[in-house]
PDB file of the backbone (N, CA, C, O) and the ligand in Angstrom, with CONECT records:
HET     ZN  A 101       1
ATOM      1  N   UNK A   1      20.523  -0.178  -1.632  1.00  0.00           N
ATOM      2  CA  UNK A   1      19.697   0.732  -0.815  1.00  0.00           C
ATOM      3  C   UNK A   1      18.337   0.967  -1.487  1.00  0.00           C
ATOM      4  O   UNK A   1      17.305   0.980  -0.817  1.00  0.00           O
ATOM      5  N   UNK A   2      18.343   1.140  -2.733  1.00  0.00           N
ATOM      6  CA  UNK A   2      17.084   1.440  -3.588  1.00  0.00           C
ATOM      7  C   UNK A   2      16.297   0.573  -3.338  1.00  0.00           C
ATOM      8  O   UNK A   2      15.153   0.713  -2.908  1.00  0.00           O
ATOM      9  N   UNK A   3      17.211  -1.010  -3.753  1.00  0.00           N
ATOM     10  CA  UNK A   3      16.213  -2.129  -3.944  1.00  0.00           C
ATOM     11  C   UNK A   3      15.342  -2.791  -2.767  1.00  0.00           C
ATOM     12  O   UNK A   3      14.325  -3.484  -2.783  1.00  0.00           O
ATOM     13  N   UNK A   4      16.331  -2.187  -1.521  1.00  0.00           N
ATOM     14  CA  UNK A   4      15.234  -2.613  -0.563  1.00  0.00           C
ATOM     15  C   UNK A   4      14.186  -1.689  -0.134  1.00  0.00           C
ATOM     16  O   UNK A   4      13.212  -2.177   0.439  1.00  0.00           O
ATOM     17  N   UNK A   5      14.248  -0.245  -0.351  1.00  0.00           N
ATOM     18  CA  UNK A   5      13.107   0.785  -0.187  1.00  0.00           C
ATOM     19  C   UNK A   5      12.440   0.031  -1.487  1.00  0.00           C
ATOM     20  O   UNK A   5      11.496  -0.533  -0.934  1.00  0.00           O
ATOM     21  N   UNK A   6      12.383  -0.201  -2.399  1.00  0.00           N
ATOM     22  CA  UNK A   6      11.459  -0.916  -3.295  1.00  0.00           C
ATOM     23  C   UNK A   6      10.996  -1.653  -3.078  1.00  0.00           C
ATOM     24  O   UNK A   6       9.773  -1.596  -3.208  1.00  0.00           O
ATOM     25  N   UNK A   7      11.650  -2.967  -2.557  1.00  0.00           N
ATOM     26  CA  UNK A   7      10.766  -4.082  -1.481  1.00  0.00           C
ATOM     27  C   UNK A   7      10.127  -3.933  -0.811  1.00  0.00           C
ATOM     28  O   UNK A   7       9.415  -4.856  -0.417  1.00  0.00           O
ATOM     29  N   UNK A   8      10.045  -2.814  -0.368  1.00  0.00           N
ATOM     30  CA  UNK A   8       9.639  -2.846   1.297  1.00  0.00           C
ATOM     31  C   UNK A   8       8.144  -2.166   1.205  1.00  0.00           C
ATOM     32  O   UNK A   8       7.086  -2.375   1.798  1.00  0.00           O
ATOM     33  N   UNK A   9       8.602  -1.167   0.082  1.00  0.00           N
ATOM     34  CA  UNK A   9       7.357  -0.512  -0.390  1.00  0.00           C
ATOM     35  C   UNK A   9       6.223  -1.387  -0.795  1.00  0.00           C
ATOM     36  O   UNK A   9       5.117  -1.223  -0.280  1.00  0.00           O
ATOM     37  N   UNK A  10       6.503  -2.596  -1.968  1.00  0.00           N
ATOM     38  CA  UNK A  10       5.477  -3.395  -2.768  1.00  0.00           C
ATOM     39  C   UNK A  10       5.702  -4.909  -1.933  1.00  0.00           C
ATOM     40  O   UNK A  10       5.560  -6.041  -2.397  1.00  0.00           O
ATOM     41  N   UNK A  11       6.143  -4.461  -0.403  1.00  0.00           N
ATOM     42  CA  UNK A  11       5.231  -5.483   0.503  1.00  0.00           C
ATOM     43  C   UNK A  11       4.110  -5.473   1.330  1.00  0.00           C
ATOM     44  O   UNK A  11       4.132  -6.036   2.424  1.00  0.00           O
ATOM     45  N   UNK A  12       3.204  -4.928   0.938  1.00  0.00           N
ATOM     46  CA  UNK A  12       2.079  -4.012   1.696  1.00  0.00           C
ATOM     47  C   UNK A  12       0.984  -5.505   1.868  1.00  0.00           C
ATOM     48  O   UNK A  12       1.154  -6.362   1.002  1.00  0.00           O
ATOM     49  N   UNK A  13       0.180  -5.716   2.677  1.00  0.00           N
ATOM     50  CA  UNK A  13      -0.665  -6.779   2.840  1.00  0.00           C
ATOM     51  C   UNK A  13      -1.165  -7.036   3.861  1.00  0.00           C
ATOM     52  O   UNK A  13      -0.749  -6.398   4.828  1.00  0.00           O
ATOM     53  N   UNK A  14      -2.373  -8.173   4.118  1.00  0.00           N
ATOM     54  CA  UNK A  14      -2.835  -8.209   5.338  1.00  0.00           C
ATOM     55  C   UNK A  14      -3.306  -9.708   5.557  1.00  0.00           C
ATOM     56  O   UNK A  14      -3.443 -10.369   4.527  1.00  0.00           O
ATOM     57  N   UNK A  15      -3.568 -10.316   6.750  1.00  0.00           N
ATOM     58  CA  UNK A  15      -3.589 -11.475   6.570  1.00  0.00           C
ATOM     59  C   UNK A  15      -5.243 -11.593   6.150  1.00  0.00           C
ATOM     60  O   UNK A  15      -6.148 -10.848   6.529  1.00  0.00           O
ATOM     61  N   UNK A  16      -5.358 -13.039   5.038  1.00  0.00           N
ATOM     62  CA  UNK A  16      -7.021 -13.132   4.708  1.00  0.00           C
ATOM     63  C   UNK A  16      -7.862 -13.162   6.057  1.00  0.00           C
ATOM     64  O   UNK A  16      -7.381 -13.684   7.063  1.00  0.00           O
ATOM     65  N   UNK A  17      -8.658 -12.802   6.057  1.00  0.00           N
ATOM     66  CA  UNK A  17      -9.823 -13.217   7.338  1.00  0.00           C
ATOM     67  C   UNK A  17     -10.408 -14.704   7.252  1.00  0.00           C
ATOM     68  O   UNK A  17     -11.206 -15.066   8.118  1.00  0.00           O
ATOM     69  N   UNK A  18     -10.023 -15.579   6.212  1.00  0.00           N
ATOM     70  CA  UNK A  18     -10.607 -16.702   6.096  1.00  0.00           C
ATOM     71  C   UNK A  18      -9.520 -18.039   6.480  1.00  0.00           C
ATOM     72  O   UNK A  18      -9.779 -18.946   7.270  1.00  0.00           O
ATOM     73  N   UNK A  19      -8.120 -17.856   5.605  1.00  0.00           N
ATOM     74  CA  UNK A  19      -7.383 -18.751   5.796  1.00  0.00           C
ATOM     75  C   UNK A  19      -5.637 -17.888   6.368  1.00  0.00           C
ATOM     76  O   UNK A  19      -4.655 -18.585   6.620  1.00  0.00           O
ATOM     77  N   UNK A  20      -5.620 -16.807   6.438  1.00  0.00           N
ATOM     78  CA  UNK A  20      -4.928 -16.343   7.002  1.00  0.00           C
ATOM     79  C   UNK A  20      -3.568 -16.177   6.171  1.00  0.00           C
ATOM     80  O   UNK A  20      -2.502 -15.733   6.597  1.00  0.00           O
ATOM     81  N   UNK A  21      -3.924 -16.735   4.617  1.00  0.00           N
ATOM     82  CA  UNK A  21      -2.687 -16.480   3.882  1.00  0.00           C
ATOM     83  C   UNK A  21      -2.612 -15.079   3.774  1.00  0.00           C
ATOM     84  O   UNK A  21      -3.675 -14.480   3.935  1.00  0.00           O
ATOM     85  N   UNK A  22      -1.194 -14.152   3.444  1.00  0.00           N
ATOM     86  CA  UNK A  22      -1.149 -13.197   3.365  1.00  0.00           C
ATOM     87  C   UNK A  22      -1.246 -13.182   1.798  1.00  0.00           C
ATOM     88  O   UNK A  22      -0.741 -13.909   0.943  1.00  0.00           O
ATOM     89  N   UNK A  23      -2.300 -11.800   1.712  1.00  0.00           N
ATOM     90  CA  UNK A  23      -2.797 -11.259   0.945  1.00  0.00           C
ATOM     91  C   UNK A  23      -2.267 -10.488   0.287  1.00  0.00           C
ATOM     92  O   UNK A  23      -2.358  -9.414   0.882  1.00  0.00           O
ATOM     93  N   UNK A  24      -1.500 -10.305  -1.034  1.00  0.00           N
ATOM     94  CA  UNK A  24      -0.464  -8.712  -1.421  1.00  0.00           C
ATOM     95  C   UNK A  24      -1.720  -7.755  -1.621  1.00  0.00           C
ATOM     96  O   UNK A  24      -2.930  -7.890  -1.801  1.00  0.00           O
ATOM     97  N   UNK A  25      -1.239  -7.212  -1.555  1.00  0.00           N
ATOM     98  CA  UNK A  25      -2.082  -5.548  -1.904  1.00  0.00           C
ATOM     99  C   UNK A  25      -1.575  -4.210  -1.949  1.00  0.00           C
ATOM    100  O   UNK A  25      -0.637  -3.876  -1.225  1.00  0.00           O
ATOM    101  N   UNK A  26      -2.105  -3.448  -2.717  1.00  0.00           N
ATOM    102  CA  UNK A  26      -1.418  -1.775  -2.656  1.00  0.00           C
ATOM    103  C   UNK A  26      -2.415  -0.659  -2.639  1.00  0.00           C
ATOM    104  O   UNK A  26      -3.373  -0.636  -3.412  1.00  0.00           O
ATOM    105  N   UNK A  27      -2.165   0.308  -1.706  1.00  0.00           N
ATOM    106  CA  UNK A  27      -2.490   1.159  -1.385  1.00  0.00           C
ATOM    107  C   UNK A  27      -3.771   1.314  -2.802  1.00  0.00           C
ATOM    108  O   UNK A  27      -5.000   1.268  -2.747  1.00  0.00           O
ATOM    109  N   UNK A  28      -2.905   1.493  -3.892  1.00  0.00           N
ATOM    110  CA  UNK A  28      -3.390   1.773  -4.536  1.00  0.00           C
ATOM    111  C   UNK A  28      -4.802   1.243  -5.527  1.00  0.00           C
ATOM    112  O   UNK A  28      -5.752   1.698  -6.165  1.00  0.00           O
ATOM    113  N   UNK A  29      -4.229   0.115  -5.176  1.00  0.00           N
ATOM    114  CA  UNK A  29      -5.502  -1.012  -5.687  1.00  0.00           C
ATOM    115  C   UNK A  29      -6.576  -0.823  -4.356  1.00  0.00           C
ATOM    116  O   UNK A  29      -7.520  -1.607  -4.448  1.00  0.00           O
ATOM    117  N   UNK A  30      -6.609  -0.250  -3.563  1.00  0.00           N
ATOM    118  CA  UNK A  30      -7.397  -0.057  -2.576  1.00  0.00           C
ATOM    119  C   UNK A  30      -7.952   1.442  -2.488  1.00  0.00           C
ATOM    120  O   UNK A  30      -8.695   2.103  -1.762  1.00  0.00           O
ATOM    121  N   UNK A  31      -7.235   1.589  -3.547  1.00  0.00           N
ATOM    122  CA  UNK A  31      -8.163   3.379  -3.625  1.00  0.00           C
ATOM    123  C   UNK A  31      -8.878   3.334  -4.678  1.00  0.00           C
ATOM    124  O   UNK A  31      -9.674   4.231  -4.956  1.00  0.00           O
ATOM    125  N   UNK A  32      -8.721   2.437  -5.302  1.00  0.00           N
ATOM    126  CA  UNK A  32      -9.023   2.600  -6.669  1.00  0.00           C
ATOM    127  C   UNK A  32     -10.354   1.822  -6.596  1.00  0.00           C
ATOM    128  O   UNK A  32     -11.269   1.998  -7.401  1.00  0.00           O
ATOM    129  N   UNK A  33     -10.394   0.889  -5.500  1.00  0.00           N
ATOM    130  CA  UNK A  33     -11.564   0.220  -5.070  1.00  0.00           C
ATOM    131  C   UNK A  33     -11.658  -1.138  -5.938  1.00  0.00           C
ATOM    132  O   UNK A  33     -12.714  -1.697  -6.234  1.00  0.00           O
ATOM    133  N   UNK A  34     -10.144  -1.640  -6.351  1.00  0.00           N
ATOM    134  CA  UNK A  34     -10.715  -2.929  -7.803  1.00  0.00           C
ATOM    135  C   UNK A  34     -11.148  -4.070  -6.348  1.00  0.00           C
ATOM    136  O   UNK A  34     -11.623  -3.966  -5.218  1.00  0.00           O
ATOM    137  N   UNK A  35     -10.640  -5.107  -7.238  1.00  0.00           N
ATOM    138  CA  UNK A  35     -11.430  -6.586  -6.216  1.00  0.00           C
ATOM    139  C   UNK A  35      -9.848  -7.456  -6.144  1.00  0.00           C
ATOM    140  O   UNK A  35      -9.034  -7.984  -6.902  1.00  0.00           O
ATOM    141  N   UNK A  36     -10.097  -7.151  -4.499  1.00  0.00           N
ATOM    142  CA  UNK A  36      -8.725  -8.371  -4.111  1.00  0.00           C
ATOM    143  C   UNK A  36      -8.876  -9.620  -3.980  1.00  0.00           C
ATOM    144  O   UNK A  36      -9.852  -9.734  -3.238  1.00  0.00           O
ATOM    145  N   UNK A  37      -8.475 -10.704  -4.270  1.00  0.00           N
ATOM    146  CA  UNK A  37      -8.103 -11.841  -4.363  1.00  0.00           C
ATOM    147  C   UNK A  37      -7.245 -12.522  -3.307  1.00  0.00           C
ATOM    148  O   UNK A  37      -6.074 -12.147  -3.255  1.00  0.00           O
ATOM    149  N   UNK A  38      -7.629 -13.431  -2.485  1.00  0.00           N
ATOM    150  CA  UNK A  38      -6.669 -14.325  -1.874  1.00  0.00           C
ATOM    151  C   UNK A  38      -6.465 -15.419  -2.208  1.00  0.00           C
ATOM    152  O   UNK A  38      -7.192 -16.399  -2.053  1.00  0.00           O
ATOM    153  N   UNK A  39      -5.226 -15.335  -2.807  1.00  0.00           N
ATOM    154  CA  UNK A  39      -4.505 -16.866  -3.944  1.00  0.00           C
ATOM    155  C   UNK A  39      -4.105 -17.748  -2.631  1.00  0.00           C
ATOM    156  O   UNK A  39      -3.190 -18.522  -2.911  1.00  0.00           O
ATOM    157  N   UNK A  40      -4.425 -17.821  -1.629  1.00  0.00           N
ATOM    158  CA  UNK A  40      -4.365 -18.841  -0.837  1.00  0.00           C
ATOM    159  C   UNK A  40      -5.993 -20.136  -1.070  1.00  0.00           C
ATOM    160  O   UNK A  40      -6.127 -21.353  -1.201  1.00  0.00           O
ATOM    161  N   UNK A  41      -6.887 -18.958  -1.008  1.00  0.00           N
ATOM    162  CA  UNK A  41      -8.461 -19.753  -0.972  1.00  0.00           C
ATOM    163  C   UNK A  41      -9.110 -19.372  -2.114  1.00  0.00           C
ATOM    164  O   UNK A  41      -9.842 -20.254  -2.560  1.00  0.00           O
ATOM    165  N   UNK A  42      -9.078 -18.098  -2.888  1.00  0.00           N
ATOM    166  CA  UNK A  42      -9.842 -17.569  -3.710  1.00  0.00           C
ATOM    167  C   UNK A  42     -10.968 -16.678  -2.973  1.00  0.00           C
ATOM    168  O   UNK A  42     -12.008 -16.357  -3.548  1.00  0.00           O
ATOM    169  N   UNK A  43     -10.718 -16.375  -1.888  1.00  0.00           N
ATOM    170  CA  UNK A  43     -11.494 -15.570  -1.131  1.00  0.00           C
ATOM    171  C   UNK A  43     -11.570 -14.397  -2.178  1.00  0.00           C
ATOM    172  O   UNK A  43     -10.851 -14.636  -3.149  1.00  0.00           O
ATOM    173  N   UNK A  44     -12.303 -13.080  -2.261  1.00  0.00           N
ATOM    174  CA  UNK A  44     -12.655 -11.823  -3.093  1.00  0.00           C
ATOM    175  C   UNK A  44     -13.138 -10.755  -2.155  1.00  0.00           C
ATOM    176  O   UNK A  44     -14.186 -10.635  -1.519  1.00  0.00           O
ATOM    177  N   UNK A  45     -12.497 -10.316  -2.217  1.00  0.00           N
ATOM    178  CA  UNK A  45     -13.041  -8.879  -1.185  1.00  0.00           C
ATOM    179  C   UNK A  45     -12.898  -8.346  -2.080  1.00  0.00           C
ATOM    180  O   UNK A  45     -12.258  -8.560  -3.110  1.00  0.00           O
ATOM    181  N   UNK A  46     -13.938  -7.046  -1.493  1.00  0.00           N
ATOM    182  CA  UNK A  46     -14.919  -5.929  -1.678  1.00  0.00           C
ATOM    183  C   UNK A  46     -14.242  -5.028  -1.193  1.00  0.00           C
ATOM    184  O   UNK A  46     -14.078  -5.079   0.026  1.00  0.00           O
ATOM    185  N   UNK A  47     -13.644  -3.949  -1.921  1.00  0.00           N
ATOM    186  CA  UNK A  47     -13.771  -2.799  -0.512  1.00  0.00           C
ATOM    187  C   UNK A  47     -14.887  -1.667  -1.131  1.00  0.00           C
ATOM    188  O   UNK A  47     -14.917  -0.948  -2.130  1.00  0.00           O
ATOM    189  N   UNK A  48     -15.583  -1.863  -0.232  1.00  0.00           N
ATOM    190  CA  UNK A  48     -16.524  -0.410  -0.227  1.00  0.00           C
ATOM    191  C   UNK A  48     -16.507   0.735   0.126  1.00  0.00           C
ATOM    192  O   UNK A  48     -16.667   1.264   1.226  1.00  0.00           O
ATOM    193  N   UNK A  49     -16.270   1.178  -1.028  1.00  0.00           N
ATOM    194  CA  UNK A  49     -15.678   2.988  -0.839  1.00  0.00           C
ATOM    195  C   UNK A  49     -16.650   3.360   0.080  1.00  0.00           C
ATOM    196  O   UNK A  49     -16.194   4.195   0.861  1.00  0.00           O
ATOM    197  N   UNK A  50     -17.694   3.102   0.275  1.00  0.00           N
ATOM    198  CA  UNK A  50     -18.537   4.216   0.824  1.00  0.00           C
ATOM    199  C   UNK A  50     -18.576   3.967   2.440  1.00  0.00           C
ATOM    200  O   UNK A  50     -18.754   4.863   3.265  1.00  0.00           O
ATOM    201  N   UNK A  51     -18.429   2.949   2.661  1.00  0.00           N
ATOM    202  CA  UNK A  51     -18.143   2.750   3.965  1.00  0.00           C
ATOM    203  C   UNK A  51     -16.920   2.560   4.567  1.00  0.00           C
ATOM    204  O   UNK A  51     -16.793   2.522   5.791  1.00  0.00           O
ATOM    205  N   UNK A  52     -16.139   2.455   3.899  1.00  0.00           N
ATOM    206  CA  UNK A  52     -14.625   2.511   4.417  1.00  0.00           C
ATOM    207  C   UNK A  52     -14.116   4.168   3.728  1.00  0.00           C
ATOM    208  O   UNK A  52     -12.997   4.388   3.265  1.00  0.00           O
ATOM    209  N   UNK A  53     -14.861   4.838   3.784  1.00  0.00           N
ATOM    210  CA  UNK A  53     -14.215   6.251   3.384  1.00  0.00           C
ATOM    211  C   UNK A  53     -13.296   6.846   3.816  1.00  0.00           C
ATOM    212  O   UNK A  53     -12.326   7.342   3.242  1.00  0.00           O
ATOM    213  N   UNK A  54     -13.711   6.795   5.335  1.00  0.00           N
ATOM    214  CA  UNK A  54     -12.986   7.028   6.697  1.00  0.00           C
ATOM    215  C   UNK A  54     -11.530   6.286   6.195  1.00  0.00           C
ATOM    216  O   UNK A  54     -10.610   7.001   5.799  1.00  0.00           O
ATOM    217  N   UNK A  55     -11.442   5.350   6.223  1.00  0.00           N
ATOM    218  CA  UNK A  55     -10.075   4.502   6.367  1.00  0.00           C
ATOM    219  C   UNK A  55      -9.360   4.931   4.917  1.00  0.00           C
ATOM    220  O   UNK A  55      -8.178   5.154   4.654  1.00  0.00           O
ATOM    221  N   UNK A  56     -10.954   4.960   3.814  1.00  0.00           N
ATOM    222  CA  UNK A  56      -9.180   5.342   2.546  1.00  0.00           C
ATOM    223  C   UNK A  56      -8.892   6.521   2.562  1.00  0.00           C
ATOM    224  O   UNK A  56      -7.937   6.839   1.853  1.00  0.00           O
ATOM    225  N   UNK A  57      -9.665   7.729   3.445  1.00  0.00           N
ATOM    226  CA  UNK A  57      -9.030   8.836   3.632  1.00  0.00           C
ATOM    227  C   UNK A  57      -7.532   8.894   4.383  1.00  0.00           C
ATOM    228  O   UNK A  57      -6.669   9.721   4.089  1.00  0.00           O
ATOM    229  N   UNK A  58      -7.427   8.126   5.141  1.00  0.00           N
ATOM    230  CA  UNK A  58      -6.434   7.576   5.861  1.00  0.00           C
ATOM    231  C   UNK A  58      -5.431   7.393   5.153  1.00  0.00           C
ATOM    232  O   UNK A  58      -4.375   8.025   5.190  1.00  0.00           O
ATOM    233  N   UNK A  59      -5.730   6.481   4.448  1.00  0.00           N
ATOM    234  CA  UNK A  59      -4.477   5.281   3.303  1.00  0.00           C
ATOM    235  C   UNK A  59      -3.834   6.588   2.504  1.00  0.00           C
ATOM    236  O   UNK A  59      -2.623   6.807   2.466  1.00  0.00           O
ATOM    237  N   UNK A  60      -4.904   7.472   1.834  1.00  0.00           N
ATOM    238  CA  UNK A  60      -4.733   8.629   0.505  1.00  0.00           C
ATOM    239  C   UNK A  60      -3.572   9.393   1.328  1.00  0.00           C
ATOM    240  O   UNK A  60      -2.424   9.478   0.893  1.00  0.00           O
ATOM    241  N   UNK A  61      -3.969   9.916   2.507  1.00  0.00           N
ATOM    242  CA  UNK A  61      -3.215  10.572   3.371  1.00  0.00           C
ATOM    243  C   UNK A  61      -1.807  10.016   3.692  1.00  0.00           C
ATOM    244  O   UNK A  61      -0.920  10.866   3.612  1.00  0.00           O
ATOM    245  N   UNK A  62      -1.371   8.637   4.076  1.00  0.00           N
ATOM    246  CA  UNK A  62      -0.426   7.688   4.355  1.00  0.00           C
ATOM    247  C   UNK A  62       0.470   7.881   3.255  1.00  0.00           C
ATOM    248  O   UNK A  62       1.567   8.436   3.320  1.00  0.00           O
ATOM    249  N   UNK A  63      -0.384   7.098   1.652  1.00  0.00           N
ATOM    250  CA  UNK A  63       0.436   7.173   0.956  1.00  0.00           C
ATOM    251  C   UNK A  63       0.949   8.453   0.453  1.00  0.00           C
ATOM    252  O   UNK A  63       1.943   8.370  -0.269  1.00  0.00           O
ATOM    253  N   UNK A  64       0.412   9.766   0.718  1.00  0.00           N
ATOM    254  CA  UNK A  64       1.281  11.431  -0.160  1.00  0.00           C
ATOM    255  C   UNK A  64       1.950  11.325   0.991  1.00  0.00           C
ATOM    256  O   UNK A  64       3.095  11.225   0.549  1.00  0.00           O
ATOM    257  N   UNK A  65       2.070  11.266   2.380  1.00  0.00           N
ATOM    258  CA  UNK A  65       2.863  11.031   3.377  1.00  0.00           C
ATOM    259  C   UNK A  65       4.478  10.294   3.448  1.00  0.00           C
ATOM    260  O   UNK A  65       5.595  10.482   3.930  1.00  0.00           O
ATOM    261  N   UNK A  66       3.603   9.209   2.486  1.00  0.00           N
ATOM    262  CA  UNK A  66       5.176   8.359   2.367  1.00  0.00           C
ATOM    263  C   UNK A  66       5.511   8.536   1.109  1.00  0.00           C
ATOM    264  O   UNK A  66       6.553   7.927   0.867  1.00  0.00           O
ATOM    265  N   UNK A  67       5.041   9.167   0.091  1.00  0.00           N
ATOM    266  CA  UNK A  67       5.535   9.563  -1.389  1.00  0.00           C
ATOM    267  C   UNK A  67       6.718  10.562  -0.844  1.00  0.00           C
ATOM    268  O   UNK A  67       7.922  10.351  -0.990  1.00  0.00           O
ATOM    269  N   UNK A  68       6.011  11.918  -0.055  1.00  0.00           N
ATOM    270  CA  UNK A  68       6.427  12.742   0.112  1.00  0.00           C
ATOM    271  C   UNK A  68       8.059  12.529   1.055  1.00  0.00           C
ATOM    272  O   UNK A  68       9.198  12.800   0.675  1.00  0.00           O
ATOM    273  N   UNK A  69       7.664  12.042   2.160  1.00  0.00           N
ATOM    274  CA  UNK A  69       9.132  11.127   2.687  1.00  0.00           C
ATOM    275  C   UNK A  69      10.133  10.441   1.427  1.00  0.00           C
ATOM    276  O   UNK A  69      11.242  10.975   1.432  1.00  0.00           O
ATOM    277  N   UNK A  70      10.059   9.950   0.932  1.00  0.00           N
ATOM    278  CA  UNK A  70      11.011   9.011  -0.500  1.00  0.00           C
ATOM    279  C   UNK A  70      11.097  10.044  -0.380  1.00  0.00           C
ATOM    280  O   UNK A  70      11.689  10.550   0.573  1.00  0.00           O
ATOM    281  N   UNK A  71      10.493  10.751  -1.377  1.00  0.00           N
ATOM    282  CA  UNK A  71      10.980  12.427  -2.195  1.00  0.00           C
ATOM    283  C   UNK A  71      11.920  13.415  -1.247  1.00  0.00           C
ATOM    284  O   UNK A  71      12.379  14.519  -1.541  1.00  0.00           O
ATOM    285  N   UNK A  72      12.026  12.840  -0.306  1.00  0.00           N
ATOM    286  CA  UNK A  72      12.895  13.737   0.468  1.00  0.00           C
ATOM    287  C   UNK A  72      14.057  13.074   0.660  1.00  0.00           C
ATOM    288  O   UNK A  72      15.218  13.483   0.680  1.00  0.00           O
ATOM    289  N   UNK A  73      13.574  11.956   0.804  1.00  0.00           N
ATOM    290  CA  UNK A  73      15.084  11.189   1.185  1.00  0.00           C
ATOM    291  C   UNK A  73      16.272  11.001   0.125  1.00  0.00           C
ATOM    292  O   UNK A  73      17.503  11.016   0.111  1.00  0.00           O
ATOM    293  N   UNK A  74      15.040  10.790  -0.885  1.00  0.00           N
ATOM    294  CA  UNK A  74      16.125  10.962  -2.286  1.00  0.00           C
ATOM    295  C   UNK A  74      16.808  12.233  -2.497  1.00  0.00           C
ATOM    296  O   UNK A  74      17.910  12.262  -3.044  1.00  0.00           O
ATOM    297  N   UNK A  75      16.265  13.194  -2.126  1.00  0.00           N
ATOM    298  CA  UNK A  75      16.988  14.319  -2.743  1.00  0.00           C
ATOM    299  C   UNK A  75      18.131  14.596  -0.963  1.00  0.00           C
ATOM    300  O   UNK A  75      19.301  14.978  -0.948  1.00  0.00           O
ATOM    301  N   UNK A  76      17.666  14.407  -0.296  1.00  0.00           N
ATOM    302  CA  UNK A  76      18.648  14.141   1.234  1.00  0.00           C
ATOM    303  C   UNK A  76      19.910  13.038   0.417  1.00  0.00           C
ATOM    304  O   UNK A  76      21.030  13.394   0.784  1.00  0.00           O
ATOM    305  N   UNK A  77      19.961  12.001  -0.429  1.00  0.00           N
ATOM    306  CA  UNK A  77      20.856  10.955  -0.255  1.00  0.00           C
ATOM    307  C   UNK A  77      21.881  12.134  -1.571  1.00  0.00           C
ATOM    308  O   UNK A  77      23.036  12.549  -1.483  1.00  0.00           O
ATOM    309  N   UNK A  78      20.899  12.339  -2.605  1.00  0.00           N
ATOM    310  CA  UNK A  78      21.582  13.673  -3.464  1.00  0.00           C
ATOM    311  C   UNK A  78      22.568  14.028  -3.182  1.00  0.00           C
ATOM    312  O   UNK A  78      22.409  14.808  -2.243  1.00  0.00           O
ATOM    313  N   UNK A  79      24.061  13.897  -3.545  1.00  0.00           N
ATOM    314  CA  UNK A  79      25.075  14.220  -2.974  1.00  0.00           C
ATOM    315  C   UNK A  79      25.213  16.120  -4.025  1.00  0.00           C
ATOM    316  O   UNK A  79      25.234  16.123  -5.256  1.00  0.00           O
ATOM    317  N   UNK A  80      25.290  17.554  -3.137  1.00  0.00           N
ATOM    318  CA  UNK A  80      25.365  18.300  -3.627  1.00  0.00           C
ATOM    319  C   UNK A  80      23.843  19.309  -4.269  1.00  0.00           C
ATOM    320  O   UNK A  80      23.709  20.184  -5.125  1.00  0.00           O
ATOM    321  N   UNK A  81      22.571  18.341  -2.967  1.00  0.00           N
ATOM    322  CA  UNK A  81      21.148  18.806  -3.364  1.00  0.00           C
ATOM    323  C   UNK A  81      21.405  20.149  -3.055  1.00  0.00           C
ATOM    324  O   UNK A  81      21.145  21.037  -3.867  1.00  0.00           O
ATOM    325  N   UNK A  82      22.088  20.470  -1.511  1.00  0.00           N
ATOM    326  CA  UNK A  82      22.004  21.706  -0.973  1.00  0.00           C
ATOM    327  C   UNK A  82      22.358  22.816  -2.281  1.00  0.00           C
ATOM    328  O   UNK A  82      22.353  24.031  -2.079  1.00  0.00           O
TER     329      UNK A  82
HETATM  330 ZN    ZN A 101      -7.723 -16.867   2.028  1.00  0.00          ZN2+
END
């Protein structure tokens, strides 16, 4: 049960805009603003905080959203949380 909420989590990605390989990525490497890589072409994206603000306000929001979900579910699977 763990191992696939773990999978499922650090399968996050999108297809390249160039060759369409899928791209891994994490939330977090996308807040953080580093430089993604597509090991299909060597494509390099940019994300620009300043213009995608809008959207990583989004993502920041998504991910305490889905932190916050786990954190519940775990203590929901907790046998004896009540
Ligand atoms: Zn590519």
């Amino acid at each position: 049960m763990l191992q696939g909420l773990k999978a499922k989590s650090e399968n996050h990605g999108f297809p390249c805009p160039q060759c369409n390989f899928k791209i891994k990525t994490s939330i977090e490497q996308i807040l953080t603003g580093s430089s993604i890589f597509c090991s299909g072409c060597g494509l390099q994206l940019h994300i620009d905080k300043q213009t995608s603000a809008p959207a990583l306000d989004a993502l920041k929001q998504l991910n305490e959203v889905m932190e916050k979900a786990s954190d519940d579910l775990a203590k929901a699977k907790k046998p004896g949380a009540r």
